[in-house]
N, CA, C and O atoms as CSV, one atom per row, in Angstrom:
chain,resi,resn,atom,element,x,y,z
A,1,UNK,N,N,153.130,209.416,-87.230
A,1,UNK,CA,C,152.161,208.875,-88.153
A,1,UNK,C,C,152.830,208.484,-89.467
A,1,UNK,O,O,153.823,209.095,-89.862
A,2,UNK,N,N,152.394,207.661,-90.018
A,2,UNK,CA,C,152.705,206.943,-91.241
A,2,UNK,C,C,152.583,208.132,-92.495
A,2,UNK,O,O,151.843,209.104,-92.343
A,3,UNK,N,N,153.300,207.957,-93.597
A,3,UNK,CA,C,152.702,208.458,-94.605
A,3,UNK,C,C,151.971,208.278,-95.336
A,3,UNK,O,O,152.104,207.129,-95.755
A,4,UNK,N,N,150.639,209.134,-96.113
A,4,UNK,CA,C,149.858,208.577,-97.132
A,4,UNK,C,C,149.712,209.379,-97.854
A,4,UNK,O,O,150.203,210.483,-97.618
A,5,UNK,N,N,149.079,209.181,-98.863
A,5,UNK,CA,C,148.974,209.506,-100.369
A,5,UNK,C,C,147.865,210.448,-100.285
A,5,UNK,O,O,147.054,210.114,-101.149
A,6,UNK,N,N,147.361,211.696,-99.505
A,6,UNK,CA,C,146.368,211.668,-99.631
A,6,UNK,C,C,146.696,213.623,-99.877
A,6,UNK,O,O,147.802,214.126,-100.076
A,7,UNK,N,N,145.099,214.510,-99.757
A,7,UNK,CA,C,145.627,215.793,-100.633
A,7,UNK,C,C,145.689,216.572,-99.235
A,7,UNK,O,O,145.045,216.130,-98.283
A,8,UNK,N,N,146.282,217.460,-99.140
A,8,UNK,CA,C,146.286,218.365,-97.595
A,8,UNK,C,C,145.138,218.471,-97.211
A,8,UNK,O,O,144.607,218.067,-96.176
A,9,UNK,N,N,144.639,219.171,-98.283
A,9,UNK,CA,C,142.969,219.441,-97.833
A,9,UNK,C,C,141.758,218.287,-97.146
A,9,UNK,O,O,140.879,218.492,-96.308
A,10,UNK,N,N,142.149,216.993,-97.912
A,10,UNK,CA,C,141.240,216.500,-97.206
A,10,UNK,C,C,142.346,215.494,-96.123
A,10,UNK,O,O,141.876,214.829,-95.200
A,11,UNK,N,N,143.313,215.521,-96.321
A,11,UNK,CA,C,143.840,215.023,-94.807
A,11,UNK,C,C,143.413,215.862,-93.880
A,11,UNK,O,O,142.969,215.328,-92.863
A,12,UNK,N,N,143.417,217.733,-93.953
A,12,UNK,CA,C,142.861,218.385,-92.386
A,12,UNK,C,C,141.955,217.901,-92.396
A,12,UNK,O,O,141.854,217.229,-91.369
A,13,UNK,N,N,140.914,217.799,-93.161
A,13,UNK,CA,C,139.518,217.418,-93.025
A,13,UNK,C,C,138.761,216.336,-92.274
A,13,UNK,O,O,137.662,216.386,-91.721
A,14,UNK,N,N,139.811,215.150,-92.424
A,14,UNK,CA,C,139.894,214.001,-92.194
A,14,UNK,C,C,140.182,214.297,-90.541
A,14,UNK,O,O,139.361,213.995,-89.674
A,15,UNK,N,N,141.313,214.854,-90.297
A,15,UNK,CA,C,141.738,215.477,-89.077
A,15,UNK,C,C,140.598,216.015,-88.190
A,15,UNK,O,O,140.064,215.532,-87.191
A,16,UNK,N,N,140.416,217.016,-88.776
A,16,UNK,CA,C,139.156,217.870,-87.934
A,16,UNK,C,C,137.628,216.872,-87.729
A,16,UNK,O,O,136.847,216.899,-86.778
A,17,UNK,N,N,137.580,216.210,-88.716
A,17,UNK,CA,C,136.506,215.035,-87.997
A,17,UNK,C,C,136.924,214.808,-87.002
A,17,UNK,O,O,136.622,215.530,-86.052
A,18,UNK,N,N,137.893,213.571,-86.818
A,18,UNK,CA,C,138.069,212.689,-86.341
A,18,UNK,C,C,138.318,213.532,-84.914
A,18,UNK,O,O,137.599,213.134,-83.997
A,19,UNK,N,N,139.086,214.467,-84.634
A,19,UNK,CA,C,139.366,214.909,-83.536
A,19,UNK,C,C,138.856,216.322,-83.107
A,19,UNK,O,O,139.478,217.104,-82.388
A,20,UNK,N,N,137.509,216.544,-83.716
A,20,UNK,CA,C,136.504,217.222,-83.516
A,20,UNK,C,C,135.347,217.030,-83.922
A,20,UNK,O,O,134.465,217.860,-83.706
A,21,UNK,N,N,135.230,216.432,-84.276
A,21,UNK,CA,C,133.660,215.960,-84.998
A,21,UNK,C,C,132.995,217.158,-85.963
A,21,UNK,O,O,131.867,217.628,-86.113
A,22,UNK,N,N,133.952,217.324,-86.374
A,22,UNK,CA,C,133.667,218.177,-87.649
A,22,UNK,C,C,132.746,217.814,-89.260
A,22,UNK,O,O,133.519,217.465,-90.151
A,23,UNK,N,N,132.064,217.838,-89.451
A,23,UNK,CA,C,131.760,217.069,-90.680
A,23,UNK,C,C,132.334,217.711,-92.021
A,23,UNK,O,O,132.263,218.894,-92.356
A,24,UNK,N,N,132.980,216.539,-92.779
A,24,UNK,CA,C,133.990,216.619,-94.039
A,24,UNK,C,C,132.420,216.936,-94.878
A,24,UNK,O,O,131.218,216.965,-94.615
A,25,UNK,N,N,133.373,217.145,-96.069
A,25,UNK,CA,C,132.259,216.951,-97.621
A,25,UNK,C,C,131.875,215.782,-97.481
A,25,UNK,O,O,132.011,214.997,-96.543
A,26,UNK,N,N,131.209,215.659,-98.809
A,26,UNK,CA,C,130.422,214.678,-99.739
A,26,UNK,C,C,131.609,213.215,-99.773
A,26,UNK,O,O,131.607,212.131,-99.190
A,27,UNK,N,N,132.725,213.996,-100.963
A,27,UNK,CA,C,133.370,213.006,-100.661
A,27,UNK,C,C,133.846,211.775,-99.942
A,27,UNK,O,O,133.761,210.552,-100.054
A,28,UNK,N,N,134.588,213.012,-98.853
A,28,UNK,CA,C,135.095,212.412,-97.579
A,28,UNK,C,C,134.154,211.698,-96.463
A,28,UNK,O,O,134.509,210.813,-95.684
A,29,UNK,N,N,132.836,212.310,-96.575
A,29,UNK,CA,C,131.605,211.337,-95.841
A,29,UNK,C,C,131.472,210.395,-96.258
A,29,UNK,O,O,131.684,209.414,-95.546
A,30,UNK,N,N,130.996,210.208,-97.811
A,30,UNK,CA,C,131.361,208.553,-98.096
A,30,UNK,C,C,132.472,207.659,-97.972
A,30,UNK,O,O,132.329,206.483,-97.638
A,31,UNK,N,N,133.547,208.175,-98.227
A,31,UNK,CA,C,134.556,207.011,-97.596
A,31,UNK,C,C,134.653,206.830,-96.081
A,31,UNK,O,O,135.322,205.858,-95.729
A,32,UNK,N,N,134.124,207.567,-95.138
A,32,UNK,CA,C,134.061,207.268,-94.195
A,32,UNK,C,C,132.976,206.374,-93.696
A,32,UNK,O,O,133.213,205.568,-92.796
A,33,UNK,N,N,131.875,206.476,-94.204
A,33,UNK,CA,C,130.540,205.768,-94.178
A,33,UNK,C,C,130.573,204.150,-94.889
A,33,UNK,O,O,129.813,203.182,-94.918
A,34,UNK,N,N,131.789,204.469,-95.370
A,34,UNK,CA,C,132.489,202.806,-96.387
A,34,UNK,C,C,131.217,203.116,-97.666
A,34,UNK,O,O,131.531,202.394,-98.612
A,35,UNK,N,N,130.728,203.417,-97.800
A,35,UNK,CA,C,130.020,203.952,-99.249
A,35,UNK,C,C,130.663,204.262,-100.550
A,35,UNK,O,O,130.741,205.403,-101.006
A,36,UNK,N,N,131.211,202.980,-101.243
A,36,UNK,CA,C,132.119,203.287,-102.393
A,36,UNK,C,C,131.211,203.547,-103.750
A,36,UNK,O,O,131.731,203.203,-104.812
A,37,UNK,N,N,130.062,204.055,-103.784
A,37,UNK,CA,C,129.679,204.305,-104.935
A,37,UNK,C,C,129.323,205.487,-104.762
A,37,UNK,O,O,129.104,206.142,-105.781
A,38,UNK,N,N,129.117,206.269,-103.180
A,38,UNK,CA,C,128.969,207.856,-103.187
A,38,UNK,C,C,130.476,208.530,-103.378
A,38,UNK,O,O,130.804,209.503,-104.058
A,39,UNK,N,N,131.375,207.549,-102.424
A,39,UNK,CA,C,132.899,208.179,-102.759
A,39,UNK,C,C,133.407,208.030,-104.375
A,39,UNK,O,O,134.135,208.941,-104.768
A,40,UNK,N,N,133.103,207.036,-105.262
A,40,UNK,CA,C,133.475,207.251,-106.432
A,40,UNK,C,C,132.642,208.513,-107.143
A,40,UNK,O,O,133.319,209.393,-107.672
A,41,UNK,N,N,131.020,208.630,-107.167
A,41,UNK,CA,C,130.407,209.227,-107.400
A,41,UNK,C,C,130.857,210.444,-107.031
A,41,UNK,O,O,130.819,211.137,-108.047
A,42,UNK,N,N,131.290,211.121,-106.058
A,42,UNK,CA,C,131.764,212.372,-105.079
A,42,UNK,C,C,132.880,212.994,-105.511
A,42,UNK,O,O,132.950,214.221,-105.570
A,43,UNK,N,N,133.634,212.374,-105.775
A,43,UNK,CA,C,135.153,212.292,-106.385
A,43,UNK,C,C,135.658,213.058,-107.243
A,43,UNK,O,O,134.998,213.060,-108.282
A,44,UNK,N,N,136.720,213.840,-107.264
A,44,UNK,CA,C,137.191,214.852,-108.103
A,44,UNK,C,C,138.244,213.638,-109.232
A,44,UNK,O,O,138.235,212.445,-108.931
A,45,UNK,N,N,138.844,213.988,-110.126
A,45,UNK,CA,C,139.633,213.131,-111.076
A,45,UNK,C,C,140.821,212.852,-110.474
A,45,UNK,O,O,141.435,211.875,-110.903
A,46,UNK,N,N,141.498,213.763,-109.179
A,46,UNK,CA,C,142.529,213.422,-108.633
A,46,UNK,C,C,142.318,212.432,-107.332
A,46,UNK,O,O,142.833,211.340,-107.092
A,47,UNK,N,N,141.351,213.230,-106.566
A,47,UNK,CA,C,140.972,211.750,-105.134
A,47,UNK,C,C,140.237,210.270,-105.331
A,47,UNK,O,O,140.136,209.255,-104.641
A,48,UNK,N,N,139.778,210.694,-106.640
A,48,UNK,CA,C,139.390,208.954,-106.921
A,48,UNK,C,C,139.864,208.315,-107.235
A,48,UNK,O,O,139.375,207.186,-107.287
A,49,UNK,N,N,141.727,208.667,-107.868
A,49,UNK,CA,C,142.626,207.143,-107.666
A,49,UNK,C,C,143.257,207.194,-106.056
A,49,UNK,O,O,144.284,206.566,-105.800
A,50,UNK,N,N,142.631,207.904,-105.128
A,50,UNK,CA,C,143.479,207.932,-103.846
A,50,UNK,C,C,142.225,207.077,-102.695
A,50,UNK,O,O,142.378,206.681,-101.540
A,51,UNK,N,N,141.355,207.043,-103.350
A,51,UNK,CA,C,140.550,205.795,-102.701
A,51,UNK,C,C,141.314,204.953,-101.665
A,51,UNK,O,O,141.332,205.189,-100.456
A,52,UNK,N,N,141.827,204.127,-102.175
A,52,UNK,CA,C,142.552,202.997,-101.353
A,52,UNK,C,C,143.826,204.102,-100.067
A,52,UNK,O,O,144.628,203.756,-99.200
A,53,UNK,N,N,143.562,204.901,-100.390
A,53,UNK,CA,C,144.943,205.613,-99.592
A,53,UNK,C,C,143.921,206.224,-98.479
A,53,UNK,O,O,144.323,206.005,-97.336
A,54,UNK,N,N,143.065,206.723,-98.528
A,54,UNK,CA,C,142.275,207.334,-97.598
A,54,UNK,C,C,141.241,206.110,-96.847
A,54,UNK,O,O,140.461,206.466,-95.964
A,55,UNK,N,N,141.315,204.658,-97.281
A,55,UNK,CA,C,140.872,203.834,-96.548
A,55,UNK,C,C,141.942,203.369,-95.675
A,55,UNK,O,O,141.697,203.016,-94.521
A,56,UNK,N,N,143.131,203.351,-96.174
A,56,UNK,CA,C,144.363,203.299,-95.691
A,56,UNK,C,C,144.618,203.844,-94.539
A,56,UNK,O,O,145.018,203.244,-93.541
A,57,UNK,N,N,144.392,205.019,-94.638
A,57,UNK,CA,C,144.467,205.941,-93.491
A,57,UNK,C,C,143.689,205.731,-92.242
A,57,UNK,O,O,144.081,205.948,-91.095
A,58,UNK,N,N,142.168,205.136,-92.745
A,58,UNK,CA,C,141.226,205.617,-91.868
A,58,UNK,C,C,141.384,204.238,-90.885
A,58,UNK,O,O,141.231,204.456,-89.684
A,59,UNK,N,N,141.691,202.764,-91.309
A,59,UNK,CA,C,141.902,201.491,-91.010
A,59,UNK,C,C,143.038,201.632,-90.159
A,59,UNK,O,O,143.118,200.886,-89.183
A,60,UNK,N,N,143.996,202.541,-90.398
A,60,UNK,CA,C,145.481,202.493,-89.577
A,60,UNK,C,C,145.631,203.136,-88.168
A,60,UNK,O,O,145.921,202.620,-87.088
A,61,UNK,N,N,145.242,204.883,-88.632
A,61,UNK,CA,C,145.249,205.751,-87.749
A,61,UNK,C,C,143.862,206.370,-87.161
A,61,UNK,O,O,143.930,207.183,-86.240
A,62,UNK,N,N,142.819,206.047,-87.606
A,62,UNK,CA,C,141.822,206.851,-87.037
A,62,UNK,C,C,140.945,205.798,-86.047
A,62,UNK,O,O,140.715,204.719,-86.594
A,63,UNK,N,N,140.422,205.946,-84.673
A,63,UNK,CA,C,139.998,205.033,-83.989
A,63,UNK,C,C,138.937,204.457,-85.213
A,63,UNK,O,O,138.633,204.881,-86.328
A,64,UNK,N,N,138.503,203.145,-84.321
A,64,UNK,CA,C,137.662,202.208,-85.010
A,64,UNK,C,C,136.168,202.493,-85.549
A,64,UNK,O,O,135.568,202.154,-86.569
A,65,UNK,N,N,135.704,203.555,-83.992
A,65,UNK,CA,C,134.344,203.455,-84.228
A,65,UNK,C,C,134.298,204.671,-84.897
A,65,UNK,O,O,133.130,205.060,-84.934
A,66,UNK,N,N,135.029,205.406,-85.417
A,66,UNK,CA,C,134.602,206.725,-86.153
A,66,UNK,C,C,133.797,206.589,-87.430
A,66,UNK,O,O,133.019,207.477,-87.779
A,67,UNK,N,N,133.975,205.536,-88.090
A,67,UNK,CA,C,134.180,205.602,-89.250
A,67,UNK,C,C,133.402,203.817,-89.939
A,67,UNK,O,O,132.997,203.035,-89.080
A,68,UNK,N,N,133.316,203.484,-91.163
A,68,UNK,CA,C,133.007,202.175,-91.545
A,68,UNK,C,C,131.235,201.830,-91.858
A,68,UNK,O,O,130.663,200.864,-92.364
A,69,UNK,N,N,130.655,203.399,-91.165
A,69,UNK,CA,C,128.788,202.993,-91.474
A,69,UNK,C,C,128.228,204.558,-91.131
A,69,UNK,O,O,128.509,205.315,-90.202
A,70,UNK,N,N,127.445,204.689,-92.120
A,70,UNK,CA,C,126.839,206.113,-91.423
A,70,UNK,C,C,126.065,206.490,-89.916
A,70,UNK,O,O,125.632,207.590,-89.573
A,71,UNK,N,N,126.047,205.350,-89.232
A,71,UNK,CA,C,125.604,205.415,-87.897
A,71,UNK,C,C,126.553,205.466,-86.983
A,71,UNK,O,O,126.269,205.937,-85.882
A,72,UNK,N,N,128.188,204.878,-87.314
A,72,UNK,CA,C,129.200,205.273,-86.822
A,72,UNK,C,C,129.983,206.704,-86.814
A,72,UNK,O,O,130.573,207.274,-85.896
A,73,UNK,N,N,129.808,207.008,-87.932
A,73,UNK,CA,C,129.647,208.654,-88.386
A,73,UNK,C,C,128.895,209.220,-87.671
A,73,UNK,O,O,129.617,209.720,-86.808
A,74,UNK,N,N,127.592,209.545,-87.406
A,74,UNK,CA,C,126.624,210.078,-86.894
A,74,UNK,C,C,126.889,209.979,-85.545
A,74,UNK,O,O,126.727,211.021,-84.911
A,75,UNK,N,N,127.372,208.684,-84.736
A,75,UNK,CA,C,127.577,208.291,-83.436
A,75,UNK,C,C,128.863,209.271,-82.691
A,75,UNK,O,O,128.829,209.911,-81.640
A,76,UNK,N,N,129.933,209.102,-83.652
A,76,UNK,CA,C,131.123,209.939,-83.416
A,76,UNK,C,C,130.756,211.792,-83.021
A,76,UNK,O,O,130.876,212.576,-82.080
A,77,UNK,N,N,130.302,211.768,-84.317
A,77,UNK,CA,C,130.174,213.474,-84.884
A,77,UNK,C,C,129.418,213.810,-82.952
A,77,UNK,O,O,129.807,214.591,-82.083
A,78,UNK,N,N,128.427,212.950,-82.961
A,78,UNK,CA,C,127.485,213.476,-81.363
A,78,UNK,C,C,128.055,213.120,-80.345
A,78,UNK,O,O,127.275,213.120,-79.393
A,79,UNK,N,N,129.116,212.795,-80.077
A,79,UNK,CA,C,130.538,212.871,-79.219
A,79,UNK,C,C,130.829,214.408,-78.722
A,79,UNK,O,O,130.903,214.815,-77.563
A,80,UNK,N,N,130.978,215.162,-79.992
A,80,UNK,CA,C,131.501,216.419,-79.713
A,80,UNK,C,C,130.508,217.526,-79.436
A,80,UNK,O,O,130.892,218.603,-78.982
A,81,UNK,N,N,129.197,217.271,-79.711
A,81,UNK,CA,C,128.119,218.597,-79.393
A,81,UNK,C,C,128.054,218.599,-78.125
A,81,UNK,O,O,127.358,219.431,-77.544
């Protein structure tokens, strides 16, 4: 995998979604949901200049349909129950 800019914590997080259908925070739900005014809104002073790095991530390495709308979110997450 590539490197990114992003904090451990929410890279596992990011992780454990994607390959468990785990649900992240606040944060990390909005950038996954493509919701850039809950992810700015959500945002600690350090992950809101990492915005672009965690879209980065999610566009590169994480399949397609996980992610990009909260019904894709929702669709994924009920994969794993």
């Amino acid at each position: 995998m590539n490197n990114y800019d992003l904090t451990v914590q929410c890279k596992q997080a990011l992780d454990l979604y994607i390959k468990k259908g785990i649900h992240p925070g606040g944060f990390l739900t909005a950038v996954i949901c493509n919701d850039l005014m809950s992810a700015v809104g959500n945002a600690d002073d350090f992950n809101i200049k990492l915005i672009p790095e965690y879209v980065k991530y999610l566009y590169n390495e994480a399949p397609g349909n996980c992610w990009g709308s909260p019904e894709a979110m929702q669709s994924w997450m009920e994969k794993f129950r």
